[in-house]
C-alpha positions as CSV (number, residue, x, y, z in Angstrom):
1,X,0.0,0.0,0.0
2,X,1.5,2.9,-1.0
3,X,2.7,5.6,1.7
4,X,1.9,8.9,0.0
5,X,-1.1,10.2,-1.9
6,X,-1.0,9.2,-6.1
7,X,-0.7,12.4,-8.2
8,X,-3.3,13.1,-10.1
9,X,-3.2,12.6,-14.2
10,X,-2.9,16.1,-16.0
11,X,-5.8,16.2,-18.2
12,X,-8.0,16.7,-14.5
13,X,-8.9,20.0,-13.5
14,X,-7.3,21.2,-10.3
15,X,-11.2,22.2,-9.5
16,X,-11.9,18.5,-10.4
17,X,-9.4,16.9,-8.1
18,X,-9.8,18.9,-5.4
19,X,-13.5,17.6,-5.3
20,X,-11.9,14.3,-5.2
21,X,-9.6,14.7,-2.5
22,X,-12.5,15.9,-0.3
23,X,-14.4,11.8,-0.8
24,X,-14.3,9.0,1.5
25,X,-12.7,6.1,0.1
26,X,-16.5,4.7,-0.2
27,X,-17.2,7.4,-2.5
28,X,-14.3,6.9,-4.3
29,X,-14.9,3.3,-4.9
30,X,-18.7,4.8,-6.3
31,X,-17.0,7.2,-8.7
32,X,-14.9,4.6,-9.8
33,X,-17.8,2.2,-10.5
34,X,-19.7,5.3,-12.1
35,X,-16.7,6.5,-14.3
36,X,-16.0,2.9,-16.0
37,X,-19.6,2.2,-16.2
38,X,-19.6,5.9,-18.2
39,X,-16.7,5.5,-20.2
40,X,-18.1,1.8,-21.5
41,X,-20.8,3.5,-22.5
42,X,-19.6,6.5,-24.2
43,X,-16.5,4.3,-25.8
44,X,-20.0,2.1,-27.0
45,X,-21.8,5.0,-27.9
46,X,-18.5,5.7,-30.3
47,X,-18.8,2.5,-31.6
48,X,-22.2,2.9,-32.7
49,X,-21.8,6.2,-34.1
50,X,-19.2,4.6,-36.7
51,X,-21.2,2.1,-37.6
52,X,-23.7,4.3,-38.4
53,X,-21.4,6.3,-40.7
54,X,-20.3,3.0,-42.1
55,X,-24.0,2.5,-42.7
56,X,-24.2,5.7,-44.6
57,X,-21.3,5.0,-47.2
58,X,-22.8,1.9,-48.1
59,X,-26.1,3.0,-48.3
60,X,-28.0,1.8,-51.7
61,X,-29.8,4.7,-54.0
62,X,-33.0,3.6,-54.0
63,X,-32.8,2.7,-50.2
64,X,-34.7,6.2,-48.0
65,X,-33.2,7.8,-45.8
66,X,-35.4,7.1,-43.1
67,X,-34.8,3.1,-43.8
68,X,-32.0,1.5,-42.0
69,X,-30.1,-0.7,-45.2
70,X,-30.1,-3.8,-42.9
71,X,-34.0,-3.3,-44.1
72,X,-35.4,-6.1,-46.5
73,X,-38.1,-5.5,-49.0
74,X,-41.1,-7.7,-48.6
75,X,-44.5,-7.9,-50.3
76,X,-48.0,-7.4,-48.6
77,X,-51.0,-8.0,-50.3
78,X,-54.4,-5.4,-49.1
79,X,-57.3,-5.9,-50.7
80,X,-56.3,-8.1,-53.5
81,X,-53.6,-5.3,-54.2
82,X,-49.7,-6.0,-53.8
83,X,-47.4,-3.4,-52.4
84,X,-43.6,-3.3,-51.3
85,X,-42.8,-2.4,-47.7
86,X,-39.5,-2.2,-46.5
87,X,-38.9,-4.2,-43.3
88,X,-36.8,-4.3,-40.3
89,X,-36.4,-5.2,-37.1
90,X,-36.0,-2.4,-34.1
91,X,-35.6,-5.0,-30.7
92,X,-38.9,-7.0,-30.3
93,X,-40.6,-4.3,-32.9
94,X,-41.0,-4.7,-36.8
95,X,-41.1,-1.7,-38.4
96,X,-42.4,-1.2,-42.2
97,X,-42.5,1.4,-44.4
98,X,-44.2,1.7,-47.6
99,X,-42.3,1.4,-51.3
100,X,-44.9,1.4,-53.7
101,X,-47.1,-0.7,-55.4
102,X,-45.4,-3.9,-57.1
103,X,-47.2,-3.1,-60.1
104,X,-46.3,1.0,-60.7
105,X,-49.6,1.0,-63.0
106,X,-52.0,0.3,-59.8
């Protein structure tokens, strides 16, 4: 166990530090289960936020914007009518959205 007090890392405020200097080592062991829990999820967020522009660049023309391109295109038939919905799946939810009809003279 060390014998003097760590130094703090540079890119912390002095303001920031302080504050920490004035916890008990229970609320230090809170903060520290906060701040990885925090960075996981911003480093996640990150992630995501890549994919996304990934997502983008490989987006086909015809696909809208609105339409995530892991979408599929399906068929539903209404009233003896056949239209394409795109389809995909948001957790438990499936969400469509309307093409058009498969024949463009109905």
């Amino acid at each position: 166990m060390p014998e003097s007090p760590p130094t703090p890392p540079e890119e912390l405020s002095s303001d920031f530090v302080e504050s920490l200097e004035d916890c008990s080592a229970e609320e230090l062991r809170a903060i520290e289960r906060y701040a990885d829990a925090l960075a996981e999820y911003r480093e996640r967020e990150a992630r995501l936020a890549e994919d996304d522009q990934d997502e983008v660049a490989d987006r086909p023309e015809e696909l809208p914007d609105d339409v995530p391109t892991r979408a599929t295109l399906t068929i539903k038939e209404i009233n003896g009518n056949r239209y394409y919905y795109w389809q995909w799946r948001e957790g438990d939810k499936v969400t469509s959205k309307y093409r058009g009809p498969v024949n463009p003279d109905e």
